[in-house]
py3Dmol code that shows the C-alpha trace and the ligand (Angstrom):
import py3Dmol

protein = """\
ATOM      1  CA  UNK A   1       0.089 -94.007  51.823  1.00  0.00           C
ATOM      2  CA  UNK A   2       1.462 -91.088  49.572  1.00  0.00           C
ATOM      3  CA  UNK A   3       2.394 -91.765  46.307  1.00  0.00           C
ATOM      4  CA  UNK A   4       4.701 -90.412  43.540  1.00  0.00           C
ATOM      5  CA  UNK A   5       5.620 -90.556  39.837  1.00  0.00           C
ATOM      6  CA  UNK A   6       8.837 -89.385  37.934  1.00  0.00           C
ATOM      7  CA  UNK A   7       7.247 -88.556  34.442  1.00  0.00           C
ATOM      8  CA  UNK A   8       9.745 -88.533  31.692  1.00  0.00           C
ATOM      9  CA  UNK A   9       8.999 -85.987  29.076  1.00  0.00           C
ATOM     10  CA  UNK A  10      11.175 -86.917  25.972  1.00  0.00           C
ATOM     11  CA  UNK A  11      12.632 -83.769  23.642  1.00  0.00           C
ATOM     12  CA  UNK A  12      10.296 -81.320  24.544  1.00  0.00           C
ATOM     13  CA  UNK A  13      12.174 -78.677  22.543  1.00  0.00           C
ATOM     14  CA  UNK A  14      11.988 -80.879  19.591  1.00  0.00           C
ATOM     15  CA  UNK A  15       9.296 -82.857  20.054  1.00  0.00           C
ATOM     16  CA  UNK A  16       6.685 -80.587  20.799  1.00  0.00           C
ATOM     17  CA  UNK A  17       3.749 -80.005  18.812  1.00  0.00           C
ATOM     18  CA  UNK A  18      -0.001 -79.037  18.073  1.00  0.00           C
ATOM     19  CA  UNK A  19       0.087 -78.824  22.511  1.00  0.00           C
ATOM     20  CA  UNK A  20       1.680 -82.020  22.839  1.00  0.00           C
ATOM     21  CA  UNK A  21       2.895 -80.547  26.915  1.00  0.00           C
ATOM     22  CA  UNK A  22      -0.641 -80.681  27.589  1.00  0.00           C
ATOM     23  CA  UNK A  23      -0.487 -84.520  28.036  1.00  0.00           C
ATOM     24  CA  UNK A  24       2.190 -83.895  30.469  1.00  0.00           C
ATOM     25  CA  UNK A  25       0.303 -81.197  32.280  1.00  0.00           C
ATOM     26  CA  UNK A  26      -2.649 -83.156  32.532  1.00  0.00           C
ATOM     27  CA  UNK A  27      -0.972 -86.209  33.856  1.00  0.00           C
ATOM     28  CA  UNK A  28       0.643 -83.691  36.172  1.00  0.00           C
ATOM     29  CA  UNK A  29      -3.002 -81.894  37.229  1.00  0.00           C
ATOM     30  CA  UNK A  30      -4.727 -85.459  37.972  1.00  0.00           C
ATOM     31  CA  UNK A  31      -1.778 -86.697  40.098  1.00  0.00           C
ATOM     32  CA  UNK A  32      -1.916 -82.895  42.239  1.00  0.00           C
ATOM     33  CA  UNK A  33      -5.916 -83.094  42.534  1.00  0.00           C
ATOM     34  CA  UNK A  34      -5.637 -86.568  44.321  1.00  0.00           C
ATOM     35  CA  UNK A  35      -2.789 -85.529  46.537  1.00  0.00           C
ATOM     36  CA  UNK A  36      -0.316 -87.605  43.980  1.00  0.00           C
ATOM     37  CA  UNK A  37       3.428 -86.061  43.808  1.00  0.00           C
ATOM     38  CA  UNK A  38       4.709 -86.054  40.512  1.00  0.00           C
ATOM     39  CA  UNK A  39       8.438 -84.883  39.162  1.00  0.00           C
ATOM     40  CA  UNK A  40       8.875 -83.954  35.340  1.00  0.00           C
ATOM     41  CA  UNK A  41      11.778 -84.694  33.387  1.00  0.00           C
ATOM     42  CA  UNK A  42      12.773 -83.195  30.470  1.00  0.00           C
ATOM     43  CA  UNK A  43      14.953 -85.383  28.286  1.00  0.00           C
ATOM     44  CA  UNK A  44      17.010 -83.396  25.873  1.00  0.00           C
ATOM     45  CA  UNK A  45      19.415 -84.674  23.677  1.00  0.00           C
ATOM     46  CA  UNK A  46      22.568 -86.112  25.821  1.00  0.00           C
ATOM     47  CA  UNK A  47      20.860 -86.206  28.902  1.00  0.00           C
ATOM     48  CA  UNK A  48      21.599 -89.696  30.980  1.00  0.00           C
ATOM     49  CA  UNK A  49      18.608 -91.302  32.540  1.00  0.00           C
ATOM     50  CA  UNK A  50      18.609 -94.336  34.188  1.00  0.00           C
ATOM     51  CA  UNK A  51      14.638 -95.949  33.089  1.00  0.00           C
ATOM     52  CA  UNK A  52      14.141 -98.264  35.872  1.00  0.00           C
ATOM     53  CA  UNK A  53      13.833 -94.713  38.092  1.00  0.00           C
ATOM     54  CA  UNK A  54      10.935 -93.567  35.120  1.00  0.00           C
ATOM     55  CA  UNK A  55       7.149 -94.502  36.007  1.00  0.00           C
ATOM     56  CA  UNK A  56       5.456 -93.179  33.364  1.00  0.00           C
ATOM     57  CA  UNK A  57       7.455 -91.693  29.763  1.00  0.00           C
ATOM     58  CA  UNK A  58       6.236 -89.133  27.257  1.00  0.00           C
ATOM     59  CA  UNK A  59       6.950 -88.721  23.426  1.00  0.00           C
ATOM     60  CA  UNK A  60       5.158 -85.957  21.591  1.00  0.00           C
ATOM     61  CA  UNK A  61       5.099 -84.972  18.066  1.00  0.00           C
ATOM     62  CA  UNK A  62       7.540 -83.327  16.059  1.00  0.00           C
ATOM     63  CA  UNK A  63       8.229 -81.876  12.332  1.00  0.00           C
ATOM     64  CA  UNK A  64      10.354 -84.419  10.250  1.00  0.00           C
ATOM     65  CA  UNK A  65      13.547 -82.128  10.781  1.00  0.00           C
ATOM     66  CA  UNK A  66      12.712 -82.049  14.639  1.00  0.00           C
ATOM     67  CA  UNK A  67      13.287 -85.752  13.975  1.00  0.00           C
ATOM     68  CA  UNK A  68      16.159 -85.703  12.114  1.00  0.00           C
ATOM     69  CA  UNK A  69      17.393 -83.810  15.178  1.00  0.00           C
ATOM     70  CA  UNK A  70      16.686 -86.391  18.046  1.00  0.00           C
ATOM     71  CA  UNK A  71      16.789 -89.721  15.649  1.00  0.00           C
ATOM     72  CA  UNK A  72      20.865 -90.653  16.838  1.00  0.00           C
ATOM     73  CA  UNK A  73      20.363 -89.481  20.037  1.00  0.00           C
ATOM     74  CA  UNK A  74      16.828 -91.826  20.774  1.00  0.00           C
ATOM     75  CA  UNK A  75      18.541 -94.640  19.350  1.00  0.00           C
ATOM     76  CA  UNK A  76      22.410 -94.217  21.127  1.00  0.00           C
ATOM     77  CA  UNK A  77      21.504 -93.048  24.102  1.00  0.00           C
ATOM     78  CA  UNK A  78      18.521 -94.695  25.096  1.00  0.00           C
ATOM     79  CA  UNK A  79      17.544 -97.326  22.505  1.00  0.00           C
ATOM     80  CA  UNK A  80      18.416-100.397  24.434  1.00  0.00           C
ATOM     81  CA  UNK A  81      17.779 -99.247  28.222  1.00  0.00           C
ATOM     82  CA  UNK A  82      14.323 -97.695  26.810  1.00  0.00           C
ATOM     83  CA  UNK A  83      13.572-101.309  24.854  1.00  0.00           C
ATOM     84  CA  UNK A  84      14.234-102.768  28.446  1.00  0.00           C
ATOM     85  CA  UNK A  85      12.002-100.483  30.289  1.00  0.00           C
ATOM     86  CA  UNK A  86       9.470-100.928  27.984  1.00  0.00           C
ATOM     87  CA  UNK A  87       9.531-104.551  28.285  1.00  0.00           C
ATOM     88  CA  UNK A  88       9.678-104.417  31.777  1.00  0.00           C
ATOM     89  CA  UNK A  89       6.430-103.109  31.610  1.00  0.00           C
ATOM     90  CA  UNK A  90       7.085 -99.241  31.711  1.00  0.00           C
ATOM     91  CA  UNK A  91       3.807 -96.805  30.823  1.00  0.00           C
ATOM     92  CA  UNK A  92       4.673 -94.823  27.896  1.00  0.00           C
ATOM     93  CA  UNK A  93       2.173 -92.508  25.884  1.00  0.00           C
ATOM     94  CA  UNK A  94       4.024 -92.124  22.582  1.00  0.00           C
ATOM     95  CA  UNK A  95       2.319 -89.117  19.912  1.00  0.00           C
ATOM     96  CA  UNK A  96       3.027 -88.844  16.290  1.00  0.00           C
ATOM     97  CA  UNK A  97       6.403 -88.513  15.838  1.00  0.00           C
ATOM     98  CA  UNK A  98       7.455 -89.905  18.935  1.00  0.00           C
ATOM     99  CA  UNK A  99       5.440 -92.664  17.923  1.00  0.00           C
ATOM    100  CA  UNK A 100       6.996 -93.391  14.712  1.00  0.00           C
ATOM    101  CA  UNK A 101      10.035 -93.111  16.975  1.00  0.00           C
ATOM    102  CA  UNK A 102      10.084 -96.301  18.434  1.00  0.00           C
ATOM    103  CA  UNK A 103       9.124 -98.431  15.469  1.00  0.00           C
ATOM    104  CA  UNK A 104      11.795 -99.643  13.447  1.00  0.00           C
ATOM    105  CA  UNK A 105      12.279 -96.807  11.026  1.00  0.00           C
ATOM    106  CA  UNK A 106      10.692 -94.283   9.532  1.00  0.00           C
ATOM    107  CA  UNK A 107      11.371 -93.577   5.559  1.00  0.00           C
ATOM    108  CA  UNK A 108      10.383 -90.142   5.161  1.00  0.00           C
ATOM    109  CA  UNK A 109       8.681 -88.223   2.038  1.00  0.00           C
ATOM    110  CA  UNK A 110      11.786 -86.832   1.467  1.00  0.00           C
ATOM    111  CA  UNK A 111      13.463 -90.277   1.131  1.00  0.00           C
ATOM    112  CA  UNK A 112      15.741 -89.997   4.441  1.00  0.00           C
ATOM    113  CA  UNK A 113      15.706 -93.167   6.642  1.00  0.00           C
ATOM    114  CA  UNK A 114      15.107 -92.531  10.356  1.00  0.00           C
ATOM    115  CA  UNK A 115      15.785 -95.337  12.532  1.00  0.00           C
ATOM    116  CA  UNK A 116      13.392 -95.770  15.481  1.00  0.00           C
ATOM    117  CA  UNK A 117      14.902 -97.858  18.656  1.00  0.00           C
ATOM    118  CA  UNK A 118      12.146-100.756  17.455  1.00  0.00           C
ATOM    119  CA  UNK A 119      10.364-101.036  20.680  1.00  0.00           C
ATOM    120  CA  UNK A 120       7.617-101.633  18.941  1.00  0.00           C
ATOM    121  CA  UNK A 121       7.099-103.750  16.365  1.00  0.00           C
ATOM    122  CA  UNK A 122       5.822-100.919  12.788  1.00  0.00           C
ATOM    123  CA  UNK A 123       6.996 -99.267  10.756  1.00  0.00           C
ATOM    124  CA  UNK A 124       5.962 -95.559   9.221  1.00  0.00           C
ATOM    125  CA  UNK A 125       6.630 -94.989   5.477  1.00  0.00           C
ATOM    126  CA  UNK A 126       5.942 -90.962   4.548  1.00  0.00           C
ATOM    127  CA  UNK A 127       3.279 -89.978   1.857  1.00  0.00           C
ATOM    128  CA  UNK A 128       3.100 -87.089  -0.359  1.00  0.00           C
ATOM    129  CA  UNK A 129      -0.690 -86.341   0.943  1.00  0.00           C
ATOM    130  CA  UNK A 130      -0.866 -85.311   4.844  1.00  0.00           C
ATOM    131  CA  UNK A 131      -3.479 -86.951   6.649  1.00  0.00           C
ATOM    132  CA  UNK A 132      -5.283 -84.145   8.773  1.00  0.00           C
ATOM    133  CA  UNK A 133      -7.698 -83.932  10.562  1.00  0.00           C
ATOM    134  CA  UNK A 134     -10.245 -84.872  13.940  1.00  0.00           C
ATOM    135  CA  UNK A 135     -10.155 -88.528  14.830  1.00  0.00           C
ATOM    136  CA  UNK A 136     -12.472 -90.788  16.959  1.00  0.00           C
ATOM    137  CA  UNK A 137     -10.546 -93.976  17.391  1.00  0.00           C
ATOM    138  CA  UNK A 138     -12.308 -97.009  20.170  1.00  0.00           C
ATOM    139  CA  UNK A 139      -9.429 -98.023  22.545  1.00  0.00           C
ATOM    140  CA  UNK A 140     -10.196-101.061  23.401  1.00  0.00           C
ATOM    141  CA  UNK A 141      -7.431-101.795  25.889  1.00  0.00           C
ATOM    142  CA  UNK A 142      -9.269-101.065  29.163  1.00  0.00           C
ATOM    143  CA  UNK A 143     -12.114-103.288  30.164  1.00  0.00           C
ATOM    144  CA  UNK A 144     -14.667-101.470  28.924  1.00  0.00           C
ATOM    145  CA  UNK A 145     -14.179 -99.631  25.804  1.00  0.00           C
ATOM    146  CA  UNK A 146     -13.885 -95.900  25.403  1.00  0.00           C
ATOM    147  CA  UNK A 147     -13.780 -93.454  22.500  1.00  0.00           C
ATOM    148  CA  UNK A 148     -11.405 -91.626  22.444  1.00  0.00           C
ATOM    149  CA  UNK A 149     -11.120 -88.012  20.181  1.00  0.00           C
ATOM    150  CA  UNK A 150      -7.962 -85.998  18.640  1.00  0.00           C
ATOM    151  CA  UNK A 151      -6.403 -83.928  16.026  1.00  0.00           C
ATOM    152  CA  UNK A 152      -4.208 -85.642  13.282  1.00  0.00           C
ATOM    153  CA  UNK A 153      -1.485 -84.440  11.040  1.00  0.00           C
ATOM    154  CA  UNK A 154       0.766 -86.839   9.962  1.00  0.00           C
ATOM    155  CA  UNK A 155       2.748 -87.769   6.368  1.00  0.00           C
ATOM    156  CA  UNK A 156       3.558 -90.633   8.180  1.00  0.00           C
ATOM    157  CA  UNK A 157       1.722 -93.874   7.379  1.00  0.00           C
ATOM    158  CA  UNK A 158       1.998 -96.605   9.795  1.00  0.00           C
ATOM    159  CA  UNK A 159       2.169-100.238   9.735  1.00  0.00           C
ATOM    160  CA  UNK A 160       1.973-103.033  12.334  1.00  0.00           C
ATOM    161  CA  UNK A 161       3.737-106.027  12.647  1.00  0.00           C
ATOM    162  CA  UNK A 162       2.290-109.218  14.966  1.00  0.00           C
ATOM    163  CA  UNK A 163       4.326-108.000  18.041  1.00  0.00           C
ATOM    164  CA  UNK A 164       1.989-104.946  18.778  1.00  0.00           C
ATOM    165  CA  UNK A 165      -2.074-104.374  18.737  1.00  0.00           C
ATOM    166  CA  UNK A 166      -3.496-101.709  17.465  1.00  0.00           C
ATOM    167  CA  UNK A 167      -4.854 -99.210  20.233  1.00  0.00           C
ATOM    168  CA  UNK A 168      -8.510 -99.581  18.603  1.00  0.00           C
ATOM    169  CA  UNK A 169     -10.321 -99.492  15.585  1.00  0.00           C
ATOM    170  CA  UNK A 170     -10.378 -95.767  13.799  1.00  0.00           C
ATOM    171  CA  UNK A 171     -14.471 -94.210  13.813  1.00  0.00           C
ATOM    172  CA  UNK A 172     -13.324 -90.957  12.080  1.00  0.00           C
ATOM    173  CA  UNK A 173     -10.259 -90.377  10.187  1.00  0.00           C
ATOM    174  CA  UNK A 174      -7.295 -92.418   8.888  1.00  0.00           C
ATOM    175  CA  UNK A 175      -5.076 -93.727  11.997  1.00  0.00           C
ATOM    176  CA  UNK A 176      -2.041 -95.299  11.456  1.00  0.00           C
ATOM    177  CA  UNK A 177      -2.474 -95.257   7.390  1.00  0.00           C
ATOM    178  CA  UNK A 178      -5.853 -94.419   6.132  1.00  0.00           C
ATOM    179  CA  UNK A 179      -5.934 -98.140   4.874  1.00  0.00           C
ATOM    180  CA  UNK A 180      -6.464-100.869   7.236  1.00  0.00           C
ATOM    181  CA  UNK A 181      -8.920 -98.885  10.023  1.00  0.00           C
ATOM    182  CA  UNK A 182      -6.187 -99.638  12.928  1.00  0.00           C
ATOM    183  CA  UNK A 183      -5.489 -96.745  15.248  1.00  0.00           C
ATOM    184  CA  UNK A 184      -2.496 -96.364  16.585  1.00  0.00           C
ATOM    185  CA  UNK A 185      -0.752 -99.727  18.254  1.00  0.00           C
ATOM    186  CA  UNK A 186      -0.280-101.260  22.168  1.00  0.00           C
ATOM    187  CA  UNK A 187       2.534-103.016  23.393  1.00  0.00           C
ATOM    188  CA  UNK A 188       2.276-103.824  26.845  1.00  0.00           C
ATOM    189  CA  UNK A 189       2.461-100.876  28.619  1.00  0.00           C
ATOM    190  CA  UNK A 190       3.245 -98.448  25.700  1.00  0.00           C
ATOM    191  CA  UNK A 191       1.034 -96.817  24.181  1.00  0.00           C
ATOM    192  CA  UNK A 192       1.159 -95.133  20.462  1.00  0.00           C
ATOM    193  CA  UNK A 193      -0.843 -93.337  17.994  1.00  0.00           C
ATOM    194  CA  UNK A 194      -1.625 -90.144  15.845  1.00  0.00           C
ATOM    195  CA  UNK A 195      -3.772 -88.412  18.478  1.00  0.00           C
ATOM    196  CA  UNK A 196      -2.577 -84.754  19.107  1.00  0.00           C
ATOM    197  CA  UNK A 197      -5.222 -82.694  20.950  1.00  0.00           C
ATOM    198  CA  UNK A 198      -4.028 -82.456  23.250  1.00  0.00           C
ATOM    199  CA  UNK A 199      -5.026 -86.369  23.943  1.00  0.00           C
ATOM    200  CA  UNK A 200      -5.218 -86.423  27.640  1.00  0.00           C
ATOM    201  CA  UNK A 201      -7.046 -83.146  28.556  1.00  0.00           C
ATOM    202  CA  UNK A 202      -9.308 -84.349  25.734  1.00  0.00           C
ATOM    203  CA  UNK A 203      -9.871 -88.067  27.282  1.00  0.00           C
ATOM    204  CA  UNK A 204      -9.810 -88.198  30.967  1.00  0.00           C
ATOM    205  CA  UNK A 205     -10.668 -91.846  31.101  1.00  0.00           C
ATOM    206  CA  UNK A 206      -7.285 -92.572  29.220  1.00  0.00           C
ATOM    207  CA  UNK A 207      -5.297 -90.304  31.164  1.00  0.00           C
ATOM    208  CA  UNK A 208      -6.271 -91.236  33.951  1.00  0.00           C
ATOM    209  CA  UNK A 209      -5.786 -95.291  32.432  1.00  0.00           C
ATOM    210  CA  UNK A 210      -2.028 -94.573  32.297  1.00  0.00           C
ATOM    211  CA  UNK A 211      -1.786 -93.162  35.842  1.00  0.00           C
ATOM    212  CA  UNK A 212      -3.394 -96.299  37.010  1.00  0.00           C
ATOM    213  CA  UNK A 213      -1.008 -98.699  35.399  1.00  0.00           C
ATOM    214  CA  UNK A 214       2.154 -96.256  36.473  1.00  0.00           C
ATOM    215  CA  UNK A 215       1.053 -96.319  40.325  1.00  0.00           C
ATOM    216  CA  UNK A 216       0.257-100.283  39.786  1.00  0.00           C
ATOM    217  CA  UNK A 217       3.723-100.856  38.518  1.00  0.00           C
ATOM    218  CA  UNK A 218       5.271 -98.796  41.496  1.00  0.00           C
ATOM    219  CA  UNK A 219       2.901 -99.536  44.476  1.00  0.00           C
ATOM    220  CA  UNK A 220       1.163-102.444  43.745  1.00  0.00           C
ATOM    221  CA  UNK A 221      -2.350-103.732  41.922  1.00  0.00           C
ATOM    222  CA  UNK A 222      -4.254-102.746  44.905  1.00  0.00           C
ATOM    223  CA  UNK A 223      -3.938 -99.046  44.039  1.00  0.00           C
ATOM    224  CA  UNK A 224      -7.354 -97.343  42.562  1.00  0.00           C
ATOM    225  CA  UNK A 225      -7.713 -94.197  41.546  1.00  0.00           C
ATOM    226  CA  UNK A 226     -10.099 -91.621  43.471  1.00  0.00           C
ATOM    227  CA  UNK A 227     -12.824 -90.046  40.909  1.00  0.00           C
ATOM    228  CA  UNK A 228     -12.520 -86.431  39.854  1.00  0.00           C
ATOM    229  CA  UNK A 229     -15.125 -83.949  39.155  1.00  0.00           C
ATOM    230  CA  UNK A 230     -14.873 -84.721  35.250  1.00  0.00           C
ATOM    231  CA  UNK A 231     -18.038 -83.308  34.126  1.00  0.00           C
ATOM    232  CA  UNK A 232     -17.064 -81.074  32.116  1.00  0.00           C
ATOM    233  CA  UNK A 233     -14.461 -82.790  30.092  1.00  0.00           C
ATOM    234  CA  UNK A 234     -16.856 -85.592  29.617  1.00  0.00           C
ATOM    235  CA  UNK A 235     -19.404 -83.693  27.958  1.00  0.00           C
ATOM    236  CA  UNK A 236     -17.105 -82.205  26.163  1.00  0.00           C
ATOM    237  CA  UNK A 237     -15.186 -85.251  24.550  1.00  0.00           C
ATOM    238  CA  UNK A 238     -19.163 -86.704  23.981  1.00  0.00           C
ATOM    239  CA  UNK A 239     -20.079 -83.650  22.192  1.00  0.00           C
ATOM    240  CA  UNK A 240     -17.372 -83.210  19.914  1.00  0.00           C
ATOM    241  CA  UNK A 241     -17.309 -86.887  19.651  1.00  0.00           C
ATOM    242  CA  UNK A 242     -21.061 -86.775  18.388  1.00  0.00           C
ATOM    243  CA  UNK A 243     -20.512 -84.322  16.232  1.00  0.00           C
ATOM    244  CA  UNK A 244     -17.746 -86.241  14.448  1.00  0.00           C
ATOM    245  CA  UNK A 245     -19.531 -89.231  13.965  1.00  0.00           C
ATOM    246  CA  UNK A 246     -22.611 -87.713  12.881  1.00  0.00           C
ATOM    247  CA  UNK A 247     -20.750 -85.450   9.966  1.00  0.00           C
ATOM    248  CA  UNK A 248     -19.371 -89.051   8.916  1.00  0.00           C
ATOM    249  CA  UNK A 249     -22.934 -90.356   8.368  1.00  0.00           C
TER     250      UNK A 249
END
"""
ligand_1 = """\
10
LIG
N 6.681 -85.756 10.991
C 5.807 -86.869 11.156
C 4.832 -87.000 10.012
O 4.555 -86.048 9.328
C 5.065 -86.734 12.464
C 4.106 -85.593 12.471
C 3.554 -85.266 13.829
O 4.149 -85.597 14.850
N 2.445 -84.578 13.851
O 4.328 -88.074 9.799
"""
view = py3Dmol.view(width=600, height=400)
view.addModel(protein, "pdb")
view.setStyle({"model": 0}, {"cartoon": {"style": "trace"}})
view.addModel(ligand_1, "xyz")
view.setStyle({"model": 1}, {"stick": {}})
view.zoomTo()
view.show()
């Protein structure tokens, strides 16, 4: 049986930042090493896209003004056929700004209102102070849980309402808000939080989590996933990983 995966990449001109594409690359390496076709779409403002053709979607990061930029088009264009996707179980990996995206607004520093397509149920509220910094957050959305390690940078501080988890508990760093220890948020399929890194080449196990659910969703739950000569990335997300937690001690 040969499988394949149309990977929506959303604004990567705007969206795009602290090596965001490396998710997408990543997805796209893991798919090619187990003989798994995958086609990339970019989806820049006034593109058409019909989301029950989209296995697997990805939002990256962006400055506020690269925001600004895409904030009429997100919600006009695809706000309500994304929503449905999404609750039709779509995989989405949402970073950041993208993140923030599909909340249901985000008030920036600067006092401008963004409106997010509210897909998932938070809301992001600027500060003055940027959070920065690594970040060791537990997912604990797979059966067995998994730290996972990134690079923040965000004004943004998140909330969550009671129609979204949060991805895990944060080990190092803020998260959502540097307040309440949640990391990021889960909504069925979708997936959000402040973890640039890139995220994926950093955490193979999660990567390779969303590829699994995407070629579930397609083909059926019988599909597995063949293992990959991960070695190296392991030890490297347990060393830097170590290192984190032991500074925080
Ligand atoms: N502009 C948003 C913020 O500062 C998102 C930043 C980002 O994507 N890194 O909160």
């Amino acid at each position: 049986m040969s499988y394949r995966l149309r990977i929506a990449h959303l604004y990567p001109e705007q969206m795009n930042i602290y090596g965001d594409r490396g998710n997408i690359i990543t997805l796209q390496q893991r798919c090619a090493w187990r003989g798994i076709e995958t086609e990339i779409v970019p989806v820049g403002v006034g593109l058409q896209l019909d989301w029950a053709s989209v296995d697997l979607a990805f939002f990256g990061g962006g400055q506020d003004s690269g925001q600004a930029l895409i904030a009429d088009d997100f919600l006009n264009n695809h706000g309500s056929a994304l929503r449905d996707a999404i609750n039709n179980d779509l995989v989405m990996l949402t970073i950041c700004g993208g993140y923030q995206m599909l909340g249901h607004y985000f008030l920036t520093h600067t006092g401008e209102k963004l409106p997010g397509i509210g897909a998932l149920d938070l809301y992001t509220v600027g500060g003055t102070v940027r959070l920065i910094g690594n970040t060791v957050v537990e997912f604990e959305g797979s059966s067995a849980s998994v730290k996972l390690v990134g690079f923040e940078n965000h004004s943004g501080r998140t909330y969550l309402g009671s129609g979204v988890r949060s991805l895990g508990r944060v080990l190092v760093g803020a998260g959502n808000n540097g307040e309440d220890g949640s990391g990021g948020a889960i909504y069925r399929n979708t997936f959000g939080c402040y973890m640039h890194g890139s995220l994926l080449p950093k955490n193979p196990q999660f990567a390779d989590h969303l590829i699994s659910l995407a070629l579930q969703r397609r083909y059926g739950p019988q599909v597995t996933l063949a293992p990959l000569h991960d070695e190296l990335e392991l030890a490297a997300q347990r060393t830097m990983i170590e290192r984190l937690m032991n500074a925080r001690n």
